[in-house]
Backbone as JSON, one array per atom type, in Angstrom:
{
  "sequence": "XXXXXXXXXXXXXXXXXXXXXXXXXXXXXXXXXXXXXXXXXXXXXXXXXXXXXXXXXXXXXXXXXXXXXXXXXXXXXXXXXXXXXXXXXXXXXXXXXXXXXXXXXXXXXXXXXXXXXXXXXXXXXXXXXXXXXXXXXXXXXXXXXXXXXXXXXXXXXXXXXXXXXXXXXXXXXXXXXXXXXXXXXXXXXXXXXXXXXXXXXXXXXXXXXXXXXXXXXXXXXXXXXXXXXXXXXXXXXXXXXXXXXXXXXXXXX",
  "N": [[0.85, -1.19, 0.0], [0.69, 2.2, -1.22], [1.82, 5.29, 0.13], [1.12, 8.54, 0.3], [2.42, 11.39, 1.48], [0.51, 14.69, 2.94], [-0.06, 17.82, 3.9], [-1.08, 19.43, 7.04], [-2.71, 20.82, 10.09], [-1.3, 20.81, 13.44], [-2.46, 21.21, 15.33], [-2.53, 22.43, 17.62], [-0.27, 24.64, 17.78], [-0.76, 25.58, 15.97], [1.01, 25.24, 13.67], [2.09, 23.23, 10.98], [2.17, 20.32, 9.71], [3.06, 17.03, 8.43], [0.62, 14.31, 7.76], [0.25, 10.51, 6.08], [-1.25, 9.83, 3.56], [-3.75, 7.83, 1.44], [-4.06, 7.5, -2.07], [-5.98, 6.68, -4.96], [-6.61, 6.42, -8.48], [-8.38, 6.7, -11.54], [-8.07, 4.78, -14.34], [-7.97, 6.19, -16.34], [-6.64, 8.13, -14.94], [-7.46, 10.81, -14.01], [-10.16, 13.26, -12.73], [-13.33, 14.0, -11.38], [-12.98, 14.76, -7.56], [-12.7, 12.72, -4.56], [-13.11, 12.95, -0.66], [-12.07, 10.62, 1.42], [-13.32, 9.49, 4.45], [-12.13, 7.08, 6.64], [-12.82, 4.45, 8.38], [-12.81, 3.79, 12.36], [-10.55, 2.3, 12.18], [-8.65, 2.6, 10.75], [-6.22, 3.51, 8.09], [-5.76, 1.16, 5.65], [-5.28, -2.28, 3.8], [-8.36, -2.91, 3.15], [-9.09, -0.7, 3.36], [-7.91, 0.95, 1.33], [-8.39, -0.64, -1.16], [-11.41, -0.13, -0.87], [-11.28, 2.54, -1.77], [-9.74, 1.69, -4.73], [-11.84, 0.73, -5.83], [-14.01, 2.59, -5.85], [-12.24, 4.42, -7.34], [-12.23, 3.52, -9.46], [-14.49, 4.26, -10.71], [-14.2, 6.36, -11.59], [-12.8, 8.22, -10.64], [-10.5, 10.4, -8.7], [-9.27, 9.84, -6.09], [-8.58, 10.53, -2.14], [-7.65, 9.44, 1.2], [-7.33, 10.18, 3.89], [-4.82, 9.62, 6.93], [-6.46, 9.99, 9.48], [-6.12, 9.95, 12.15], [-3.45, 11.07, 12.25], [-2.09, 12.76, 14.53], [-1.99, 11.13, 16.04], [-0.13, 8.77, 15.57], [1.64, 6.98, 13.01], [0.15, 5.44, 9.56], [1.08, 2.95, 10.45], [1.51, 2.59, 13.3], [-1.15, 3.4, 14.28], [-2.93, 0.99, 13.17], [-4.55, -2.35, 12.97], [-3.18, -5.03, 13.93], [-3.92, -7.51, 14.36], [-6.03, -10.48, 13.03], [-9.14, -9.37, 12.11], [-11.81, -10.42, 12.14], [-11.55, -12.24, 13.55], [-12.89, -14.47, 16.1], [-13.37, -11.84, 19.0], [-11.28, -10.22, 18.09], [-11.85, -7.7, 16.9], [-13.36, -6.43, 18.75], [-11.75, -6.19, 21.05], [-9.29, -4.61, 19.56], [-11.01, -2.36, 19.36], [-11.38, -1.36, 22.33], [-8.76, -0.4, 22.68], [-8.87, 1.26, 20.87], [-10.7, 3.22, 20.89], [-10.44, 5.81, 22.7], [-8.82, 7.24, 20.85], [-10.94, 8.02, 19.5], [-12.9, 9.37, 20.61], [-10.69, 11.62, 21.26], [-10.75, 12.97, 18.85], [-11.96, 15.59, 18.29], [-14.1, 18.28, 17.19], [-13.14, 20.86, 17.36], [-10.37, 20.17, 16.0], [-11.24, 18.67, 13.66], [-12.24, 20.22, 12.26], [-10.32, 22.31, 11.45], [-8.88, 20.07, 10.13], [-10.36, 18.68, 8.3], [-10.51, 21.05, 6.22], [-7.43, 21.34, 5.25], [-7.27, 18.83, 4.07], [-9.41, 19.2, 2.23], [-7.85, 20.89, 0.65], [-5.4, 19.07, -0.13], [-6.48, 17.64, -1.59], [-7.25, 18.52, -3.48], [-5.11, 19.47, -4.53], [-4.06, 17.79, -5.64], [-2.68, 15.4, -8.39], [-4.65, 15.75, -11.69], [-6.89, 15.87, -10.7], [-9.86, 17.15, -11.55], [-12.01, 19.64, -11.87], [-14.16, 22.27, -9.22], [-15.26, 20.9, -7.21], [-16.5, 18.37, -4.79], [-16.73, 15.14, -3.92], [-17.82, 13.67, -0.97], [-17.11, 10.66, 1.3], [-18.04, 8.45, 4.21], [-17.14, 6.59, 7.22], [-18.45, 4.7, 9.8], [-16.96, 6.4, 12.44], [-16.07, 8.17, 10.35], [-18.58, 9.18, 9.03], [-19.25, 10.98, 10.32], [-17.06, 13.36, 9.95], [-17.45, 13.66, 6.98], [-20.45, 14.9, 6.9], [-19.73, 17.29, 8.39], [-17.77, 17.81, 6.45], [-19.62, 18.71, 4.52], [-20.89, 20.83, 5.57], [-19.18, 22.56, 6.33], [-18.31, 23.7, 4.31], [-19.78, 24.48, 1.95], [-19.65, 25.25, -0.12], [-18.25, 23.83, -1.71], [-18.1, 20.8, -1.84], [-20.16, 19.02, -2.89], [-21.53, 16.49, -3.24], [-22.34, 13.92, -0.51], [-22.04, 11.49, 1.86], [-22.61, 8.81, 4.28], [-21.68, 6.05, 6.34], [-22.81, 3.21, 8.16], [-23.13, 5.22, 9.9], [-21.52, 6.89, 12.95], [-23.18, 9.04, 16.05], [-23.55, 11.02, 14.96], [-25.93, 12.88, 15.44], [-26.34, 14.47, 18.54], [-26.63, 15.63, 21.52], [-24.42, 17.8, 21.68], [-24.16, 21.42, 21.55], [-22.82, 21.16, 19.45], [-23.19, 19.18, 17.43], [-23.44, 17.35, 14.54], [-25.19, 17.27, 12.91], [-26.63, 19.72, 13.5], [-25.21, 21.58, 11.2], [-26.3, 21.14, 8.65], [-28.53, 23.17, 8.17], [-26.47, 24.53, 6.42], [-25.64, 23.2, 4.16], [-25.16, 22.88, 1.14], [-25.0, 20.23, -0.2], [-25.81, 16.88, -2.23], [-27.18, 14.09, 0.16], [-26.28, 10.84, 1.34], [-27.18, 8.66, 3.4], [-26.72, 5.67, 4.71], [-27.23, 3.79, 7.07], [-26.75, 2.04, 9.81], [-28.43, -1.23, 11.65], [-29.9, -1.38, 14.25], [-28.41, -0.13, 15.86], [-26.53, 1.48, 18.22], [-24.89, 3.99, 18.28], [-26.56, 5.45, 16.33], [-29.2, 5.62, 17.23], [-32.9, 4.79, 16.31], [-33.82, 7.42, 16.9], [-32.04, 9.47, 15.67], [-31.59, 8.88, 13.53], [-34.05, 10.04, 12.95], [-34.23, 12.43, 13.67], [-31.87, 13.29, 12.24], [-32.94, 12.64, 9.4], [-34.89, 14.66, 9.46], [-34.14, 16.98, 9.85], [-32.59, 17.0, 7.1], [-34.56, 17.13, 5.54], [-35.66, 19.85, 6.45], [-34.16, 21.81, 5.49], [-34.62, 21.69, 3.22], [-33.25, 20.21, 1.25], [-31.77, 17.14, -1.35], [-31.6, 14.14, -0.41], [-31.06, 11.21, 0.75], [-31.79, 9.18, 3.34], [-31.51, 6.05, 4.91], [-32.01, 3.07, 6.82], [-30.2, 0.43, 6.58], [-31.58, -2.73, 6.83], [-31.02, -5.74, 8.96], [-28.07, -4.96, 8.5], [-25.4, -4.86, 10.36], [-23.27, -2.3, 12.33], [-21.25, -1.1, 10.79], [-20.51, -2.63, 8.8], [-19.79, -2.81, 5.82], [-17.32, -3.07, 5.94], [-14.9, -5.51, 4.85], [-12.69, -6.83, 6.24], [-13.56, -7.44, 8.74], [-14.89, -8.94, 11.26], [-18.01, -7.78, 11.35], [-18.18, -7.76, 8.49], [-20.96, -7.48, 6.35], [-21.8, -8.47, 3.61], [-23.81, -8.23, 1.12], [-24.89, -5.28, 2.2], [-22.66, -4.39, 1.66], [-22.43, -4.3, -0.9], [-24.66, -2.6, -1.22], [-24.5, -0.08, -0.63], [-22.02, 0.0, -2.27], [-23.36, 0.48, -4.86], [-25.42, 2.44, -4.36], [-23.28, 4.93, -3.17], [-22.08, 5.04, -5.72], [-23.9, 5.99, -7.3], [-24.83, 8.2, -5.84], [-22.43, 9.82, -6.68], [-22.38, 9.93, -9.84], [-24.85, 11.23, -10.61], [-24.3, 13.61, -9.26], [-21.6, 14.3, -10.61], [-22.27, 14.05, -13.83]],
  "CA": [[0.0, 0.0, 0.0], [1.68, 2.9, -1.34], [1.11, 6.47, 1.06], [1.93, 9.7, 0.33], [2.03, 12.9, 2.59], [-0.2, 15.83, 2.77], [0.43, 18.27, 5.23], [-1.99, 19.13, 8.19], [-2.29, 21.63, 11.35], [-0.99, 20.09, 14.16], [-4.24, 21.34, 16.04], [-1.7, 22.92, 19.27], [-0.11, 25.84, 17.84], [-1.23, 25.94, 14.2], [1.97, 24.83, 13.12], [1.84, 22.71, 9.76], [2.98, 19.11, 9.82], [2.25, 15.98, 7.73], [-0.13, 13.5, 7.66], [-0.12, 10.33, 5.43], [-3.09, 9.52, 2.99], [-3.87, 6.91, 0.35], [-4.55, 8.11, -3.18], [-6.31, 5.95, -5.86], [-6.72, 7.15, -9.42], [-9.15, 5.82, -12.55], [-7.68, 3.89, -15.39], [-7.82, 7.38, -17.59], [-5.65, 9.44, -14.32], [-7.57, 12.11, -14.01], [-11.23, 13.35, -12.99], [-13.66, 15.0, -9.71], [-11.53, 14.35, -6.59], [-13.06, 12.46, -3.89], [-12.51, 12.65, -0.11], [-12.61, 9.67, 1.67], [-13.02, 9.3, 5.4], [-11.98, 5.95, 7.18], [-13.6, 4.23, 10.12], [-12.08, 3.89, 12.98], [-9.61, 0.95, 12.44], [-7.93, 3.07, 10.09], [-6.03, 3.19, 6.51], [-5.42, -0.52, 5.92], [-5.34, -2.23, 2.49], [-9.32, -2.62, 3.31], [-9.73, 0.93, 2.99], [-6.83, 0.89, -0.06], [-9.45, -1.59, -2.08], [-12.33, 0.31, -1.26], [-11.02, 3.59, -2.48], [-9.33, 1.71, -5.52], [-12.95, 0.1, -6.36], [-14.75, 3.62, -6.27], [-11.47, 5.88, -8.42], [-12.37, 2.98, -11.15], [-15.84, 4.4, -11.36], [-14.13, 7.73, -12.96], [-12.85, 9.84, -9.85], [-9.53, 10.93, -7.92], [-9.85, 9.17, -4.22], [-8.07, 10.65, -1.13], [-8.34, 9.37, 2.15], [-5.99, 11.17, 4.99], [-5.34, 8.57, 8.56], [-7.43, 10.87, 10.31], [-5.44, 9.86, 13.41], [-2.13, 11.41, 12.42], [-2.03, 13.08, 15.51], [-1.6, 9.45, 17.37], [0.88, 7.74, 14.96], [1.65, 6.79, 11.96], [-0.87, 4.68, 9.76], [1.44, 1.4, 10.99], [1.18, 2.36, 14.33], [-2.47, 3.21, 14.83], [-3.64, -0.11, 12.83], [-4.33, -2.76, 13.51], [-2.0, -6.03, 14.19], [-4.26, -8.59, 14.14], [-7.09, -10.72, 12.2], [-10.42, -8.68, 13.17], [-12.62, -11.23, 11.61], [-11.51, -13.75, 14.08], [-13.89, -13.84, 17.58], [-13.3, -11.47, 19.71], [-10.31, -9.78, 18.13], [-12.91, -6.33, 16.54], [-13.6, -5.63, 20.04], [-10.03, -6.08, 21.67], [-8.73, -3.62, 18.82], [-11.8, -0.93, 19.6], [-11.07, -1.35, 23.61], [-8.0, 0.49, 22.97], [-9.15, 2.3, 19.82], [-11.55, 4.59, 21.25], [-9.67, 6.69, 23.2], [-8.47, 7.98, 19.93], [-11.75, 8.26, 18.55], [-12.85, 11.01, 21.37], [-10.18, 12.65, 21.16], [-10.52, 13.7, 17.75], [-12.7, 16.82, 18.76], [-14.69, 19.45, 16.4], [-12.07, 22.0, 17.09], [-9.47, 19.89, 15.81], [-11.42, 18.26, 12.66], [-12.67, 21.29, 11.28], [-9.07, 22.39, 10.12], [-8.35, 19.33, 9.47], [-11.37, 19.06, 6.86], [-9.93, 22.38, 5.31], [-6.32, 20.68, 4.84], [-7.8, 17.57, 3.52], [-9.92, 19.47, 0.75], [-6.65, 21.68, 0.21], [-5.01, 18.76, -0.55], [-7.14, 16.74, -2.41], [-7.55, 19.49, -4.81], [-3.77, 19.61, -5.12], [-3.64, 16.11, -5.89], [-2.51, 15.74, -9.84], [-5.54, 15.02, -12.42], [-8.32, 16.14, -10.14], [-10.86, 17.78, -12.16], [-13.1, 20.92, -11.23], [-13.71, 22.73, -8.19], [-16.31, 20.63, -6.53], [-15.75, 17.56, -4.78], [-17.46, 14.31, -2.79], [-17.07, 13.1, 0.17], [-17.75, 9.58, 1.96], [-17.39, 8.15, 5.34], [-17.5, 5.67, 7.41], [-18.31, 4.98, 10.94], [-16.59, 7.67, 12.75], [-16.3, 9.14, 9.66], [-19.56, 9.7, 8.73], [-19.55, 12.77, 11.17], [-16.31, 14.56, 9.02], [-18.33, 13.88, 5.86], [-21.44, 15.87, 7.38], [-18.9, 18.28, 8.59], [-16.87, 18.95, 5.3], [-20.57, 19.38, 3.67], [-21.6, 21.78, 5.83], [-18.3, 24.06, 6.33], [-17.78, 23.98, 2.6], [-20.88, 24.08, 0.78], [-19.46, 25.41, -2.03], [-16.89, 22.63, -2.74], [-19.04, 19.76, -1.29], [-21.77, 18.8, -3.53], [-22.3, 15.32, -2.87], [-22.0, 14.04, 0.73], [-22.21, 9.85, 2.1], [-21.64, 8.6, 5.19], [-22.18, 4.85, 5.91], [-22.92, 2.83, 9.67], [-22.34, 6.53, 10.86], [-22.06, 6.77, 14.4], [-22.7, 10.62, 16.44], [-24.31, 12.48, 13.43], [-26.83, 13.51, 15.78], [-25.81, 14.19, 19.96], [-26.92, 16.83, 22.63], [-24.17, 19.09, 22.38], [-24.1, 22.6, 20.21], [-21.88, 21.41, 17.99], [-23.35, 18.44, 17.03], [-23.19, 17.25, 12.88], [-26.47, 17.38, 12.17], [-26.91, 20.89, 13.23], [-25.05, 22.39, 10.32], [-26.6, 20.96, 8.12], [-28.73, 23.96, 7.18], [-25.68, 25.72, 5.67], [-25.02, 22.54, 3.63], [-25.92, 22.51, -0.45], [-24.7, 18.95, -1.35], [-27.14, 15.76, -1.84], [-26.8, 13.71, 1.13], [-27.04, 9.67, 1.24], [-26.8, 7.65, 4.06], [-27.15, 3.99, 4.62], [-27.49, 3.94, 8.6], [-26.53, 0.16, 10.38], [-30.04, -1.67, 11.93], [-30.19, -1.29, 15.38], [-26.81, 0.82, 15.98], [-26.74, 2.21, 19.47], [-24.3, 4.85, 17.88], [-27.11, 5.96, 15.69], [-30.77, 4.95, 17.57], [-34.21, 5.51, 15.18], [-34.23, 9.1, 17.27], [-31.2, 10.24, 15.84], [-31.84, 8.64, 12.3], [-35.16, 10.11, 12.19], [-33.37, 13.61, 13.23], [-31.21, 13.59, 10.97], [-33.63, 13.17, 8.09], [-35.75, 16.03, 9.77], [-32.84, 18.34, 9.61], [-32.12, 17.1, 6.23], [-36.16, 18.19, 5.16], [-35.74, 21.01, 6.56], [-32.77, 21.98, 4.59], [-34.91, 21.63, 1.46], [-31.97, 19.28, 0.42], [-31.86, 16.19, -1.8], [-31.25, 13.06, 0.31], [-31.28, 9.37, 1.02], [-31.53, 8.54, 4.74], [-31.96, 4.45, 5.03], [-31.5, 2.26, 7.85], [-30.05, -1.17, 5.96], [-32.34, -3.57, 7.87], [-30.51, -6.56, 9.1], [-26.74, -4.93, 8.42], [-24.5, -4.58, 11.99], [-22.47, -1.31, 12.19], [-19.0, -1.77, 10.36], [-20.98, -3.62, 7.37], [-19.06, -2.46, 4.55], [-15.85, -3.52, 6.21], [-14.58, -7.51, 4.73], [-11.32, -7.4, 7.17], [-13.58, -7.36, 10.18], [-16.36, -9.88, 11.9], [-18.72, -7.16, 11.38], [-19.06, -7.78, 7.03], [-22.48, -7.98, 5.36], [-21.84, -8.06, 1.73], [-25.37, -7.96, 0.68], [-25.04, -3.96, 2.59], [-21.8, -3.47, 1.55], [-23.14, -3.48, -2.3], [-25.95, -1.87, -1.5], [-23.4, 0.62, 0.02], [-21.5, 0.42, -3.39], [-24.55, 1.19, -5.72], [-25.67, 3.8, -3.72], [-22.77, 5.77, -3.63], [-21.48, 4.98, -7.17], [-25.03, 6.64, -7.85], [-24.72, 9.78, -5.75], [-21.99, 10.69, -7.69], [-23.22, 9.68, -11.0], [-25.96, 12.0, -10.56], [-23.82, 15.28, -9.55], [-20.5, 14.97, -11.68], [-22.73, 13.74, -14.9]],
  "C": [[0.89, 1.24, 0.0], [1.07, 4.71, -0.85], [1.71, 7.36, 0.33], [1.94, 10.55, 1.46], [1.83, 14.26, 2.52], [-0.09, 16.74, 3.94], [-1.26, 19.38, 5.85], [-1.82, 20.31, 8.82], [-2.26, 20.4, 12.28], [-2.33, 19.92, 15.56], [-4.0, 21.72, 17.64], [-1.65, 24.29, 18.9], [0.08, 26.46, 16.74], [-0.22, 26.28, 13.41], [1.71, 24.02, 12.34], [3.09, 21.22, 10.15], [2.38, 18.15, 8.52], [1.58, 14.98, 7.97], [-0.53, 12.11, 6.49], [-1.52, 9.85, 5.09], [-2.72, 8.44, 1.78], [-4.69, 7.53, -0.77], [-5.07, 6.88, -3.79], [-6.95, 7.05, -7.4], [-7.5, 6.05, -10.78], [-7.78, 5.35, -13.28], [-7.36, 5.14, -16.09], [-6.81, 8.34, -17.03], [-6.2, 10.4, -13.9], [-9.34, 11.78, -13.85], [-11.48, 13.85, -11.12], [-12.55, 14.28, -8.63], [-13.32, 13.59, -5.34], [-12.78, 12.21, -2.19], [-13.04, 11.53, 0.48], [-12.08, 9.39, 3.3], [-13.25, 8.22, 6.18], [-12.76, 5.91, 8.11], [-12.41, 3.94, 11.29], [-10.83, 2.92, 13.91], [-8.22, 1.83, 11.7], [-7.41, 2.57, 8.68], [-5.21, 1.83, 6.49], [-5.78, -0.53, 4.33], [-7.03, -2.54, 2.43], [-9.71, -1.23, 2.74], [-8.88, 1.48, 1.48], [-7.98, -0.09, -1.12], [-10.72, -1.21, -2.21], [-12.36, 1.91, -2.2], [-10.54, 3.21, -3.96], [-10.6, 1.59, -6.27], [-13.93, 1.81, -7.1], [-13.61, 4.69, -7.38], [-11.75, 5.14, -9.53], [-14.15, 3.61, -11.52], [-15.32, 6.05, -12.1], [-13.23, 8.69, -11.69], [-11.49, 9.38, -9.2], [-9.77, 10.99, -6.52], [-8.54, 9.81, -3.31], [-8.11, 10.27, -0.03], [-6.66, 9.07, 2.79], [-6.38, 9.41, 6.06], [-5.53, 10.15, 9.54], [-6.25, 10.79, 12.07], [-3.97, 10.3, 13.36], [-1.55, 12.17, 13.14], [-1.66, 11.86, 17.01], [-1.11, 8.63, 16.62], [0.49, 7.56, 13.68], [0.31, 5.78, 11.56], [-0.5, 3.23, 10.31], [1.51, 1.06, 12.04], [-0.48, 2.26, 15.13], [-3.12, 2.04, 14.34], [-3.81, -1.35, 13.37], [-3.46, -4.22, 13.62], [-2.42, -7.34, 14.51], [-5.73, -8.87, 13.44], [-8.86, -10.63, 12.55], [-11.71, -9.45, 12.57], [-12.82, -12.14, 12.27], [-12.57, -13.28, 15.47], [-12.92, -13.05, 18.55], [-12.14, -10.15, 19.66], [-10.52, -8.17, 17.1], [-12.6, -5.7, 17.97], [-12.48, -5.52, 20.76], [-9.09, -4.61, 21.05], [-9.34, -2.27, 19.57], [-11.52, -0.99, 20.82], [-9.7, -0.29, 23.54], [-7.76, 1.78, 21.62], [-9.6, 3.76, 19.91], [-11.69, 5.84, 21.59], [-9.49, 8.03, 22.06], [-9.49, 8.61, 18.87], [-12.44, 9.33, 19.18], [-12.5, 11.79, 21.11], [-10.1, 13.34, 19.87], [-12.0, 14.43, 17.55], [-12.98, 17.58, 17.36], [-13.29, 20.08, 16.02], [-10.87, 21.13, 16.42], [-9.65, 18.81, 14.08], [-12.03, 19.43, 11.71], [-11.44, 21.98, 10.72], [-8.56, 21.41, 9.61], [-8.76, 19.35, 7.95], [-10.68, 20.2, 5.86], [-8.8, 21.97, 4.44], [-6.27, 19.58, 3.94], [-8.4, 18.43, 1.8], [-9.06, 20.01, 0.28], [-5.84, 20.66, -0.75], [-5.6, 17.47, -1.52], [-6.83, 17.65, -4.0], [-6.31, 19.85, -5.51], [-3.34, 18.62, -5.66], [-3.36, 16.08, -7.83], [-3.89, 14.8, -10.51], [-6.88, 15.15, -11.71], [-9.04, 17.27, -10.34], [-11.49, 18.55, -11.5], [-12.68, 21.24, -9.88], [-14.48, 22.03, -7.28], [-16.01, 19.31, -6.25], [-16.79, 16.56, -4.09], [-16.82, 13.96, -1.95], [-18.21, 11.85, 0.68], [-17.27, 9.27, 2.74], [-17.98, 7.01, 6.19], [-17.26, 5.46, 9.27], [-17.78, 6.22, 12.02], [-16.51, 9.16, 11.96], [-16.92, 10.04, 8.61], [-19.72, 11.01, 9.28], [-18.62, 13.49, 9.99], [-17.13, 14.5, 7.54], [-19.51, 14.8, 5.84], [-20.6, 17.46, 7.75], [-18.38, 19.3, 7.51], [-18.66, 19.78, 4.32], [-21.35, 20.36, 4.0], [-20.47, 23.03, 6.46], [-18.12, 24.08, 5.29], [-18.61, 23.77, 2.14], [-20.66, 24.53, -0.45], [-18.44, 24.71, -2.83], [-17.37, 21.86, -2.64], [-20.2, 19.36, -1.91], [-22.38, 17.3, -3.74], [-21.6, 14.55, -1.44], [-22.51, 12.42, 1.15], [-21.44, 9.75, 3.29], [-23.05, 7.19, 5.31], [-21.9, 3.76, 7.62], [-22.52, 4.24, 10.35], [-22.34, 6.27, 12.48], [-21.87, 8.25, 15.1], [-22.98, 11.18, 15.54], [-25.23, 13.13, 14.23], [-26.75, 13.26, 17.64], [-26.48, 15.71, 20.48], [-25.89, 18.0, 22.48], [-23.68, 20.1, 21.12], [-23.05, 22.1, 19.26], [-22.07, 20.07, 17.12], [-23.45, 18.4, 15.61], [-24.08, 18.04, 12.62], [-26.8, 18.96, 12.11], [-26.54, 21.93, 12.3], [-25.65, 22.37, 9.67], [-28.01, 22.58, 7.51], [-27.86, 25.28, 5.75], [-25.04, 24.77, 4.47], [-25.61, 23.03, 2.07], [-25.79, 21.63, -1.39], [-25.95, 17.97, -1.06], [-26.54, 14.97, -0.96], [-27.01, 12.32, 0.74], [-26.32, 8.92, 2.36], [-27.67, 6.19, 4.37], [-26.61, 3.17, 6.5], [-27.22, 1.98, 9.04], [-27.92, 0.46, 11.15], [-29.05, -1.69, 13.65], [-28.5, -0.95, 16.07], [-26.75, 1.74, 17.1], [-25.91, 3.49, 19.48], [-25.12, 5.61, 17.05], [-28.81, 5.34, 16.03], [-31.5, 5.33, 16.37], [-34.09, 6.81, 15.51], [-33.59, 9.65, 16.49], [-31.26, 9.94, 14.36], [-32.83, 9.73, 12.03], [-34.58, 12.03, 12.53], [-32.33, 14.04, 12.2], [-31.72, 14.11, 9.36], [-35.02, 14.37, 8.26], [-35.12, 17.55, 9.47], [-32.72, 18.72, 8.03], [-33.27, 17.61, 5.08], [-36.01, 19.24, 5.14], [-35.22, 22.14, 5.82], [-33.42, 22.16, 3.32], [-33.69, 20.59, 0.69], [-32.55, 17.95, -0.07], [-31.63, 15.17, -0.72], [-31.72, 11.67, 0.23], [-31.02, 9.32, 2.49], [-32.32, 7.23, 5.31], [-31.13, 3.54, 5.8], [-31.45, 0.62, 7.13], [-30.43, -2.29, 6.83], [-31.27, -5.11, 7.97], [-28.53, -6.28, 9.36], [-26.16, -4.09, 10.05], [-23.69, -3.03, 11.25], [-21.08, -1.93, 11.76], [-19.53, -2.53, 8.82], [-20.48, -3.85, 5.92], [-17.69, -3.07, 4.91], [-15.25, -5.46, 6.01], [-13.67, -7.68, 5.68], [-11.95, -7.22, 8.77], [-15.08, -8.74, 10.4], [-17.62, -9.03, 11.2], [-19.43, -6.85, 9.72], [-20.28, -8.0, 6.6], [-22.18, -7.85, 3.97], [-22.92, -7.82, 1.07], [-25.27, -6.2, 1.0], [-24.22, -3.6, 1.61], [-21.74, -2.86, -0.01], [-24.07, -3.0, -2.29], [-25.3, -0.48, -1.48], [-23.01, 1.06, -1.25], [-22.31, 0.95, -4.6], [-25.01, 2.22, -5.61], [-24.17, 5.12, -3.75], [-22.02, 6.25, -5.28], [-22.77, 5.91, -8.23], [-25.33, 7.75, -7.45], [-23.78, 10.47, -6.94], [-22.03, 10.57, -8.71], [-23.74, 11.11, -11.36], [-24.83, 13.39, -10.64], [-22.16, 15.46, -10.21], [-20.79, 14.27, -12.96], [-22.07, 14.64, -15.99]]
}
């Protein structure tokens, strides 16, 4: 898996550092840029296969390790086979920590840095861009589409977890400043995302006057899209792939 490095705020004393990310590029090289935000196992050749799968549908894939603030991507990953029993939850036991701490104040420049360098990336077409995410980083996907509505015009996040929480700064509440189409594909009975917080979400996303998809994949566990973990549904995870291969369809036609 071959990284490059994009450089970052450090998110202390708004000093500039790097961060690597995994690129994938179509067959032709060139076309919209896409960002792409991991869950919270991190950039693994998992997340290298799903980004290669979506740059063959036409587009210029980025996706930063969100955690480059807590190690490289060979230190934050993980080091054993998360498919086997018991060895998902062992990983997230000391995962989590890191999934807290990566605070508003400290993903909202990130987001900025991320579209900065996507857009610097060679062969990435126009000014307008998608974004998709996954588990954790279903929230920065809601995020980049609602501090950047004018680069952001199609927006996916997928088992999200925290799109919708008690406190002012929660996702969902930007969402009226957003102007991309939205589509999510919500895990069934996801204590990271109850019906309340589903059915807020797509109240917000009404409200908004915005396009959307907000669908709870009946039967699929949170993590569903993911093959290197216990937690696969393949039946979701192409539903997963249709669906977004069809947001952006629609807005870089």
């Amino acid at each position: 898996m071959n990284l490059i490095e994009i450089a970052v705020p450090d998110g202390t004393d708004g000093s500039r550092r790097t961060a690597e990310a995994y690129v994938a590029r179509p067959d032709s090289g060139s076309g919209p840029g896409v960002l792409f935000f991991m869950d919270a196992i991190g950039i693994r050749p998992q997340i290298a296969a799903m980004c290669d799968r979506i740059a063959s549908w036409g587009y210029v894939v980025l996706a930063p390790n969100l955690f480059y603030r807590n190690g490289s991507v060979e230190e934050v990953g993980p080091r054993t086979d998360l498919t086997q029993p018991g060895e998902r939850e062992a990983f997230f036991a000391q995962a989590m920590p890191r999934v807290h701490g990566l605070t508003s104040d400290q993903v909202v420049p990130d987001i900025a840095a991320y579209l900065d360098a996507l857009h610097g990336l060679d062969g990435v077409t126009g000014e307008t861009v998608g974004v998709t995410g996954y588990c954790m980083g279903a929230r920065l996907s809601v995020r980049a589409a609602t501090g950047h509505p004018e680069t952001v015009v199609a927006a996916a996040g997928f088992h999200g977890g925290g799109l919708v929480t008690p406190e002012p700064d929660s996702p969902h509440l930007g969402i009226p400043s957003a102007q991309a189409e939205f589509v999510f594909g919500h895990a069934d009975n996801d204590s990271s995302m109850p019906p309340e917080a589903v059915a807020a979400i797509g109240g917000a996303l009404a409200a908004a006057g915005l396009t959307a998809t907000n669908e709870v994949y009946a039967g699929a566990p949170h993590g569903y899209s993911m093959a290197d973990t216990s937690m696969y549904d393949e039946a979701a995870a192409e539903r997963h792939f249709t669906t977004l291969q069809g947001l952006l369809a629609r807005t870089f036609s």
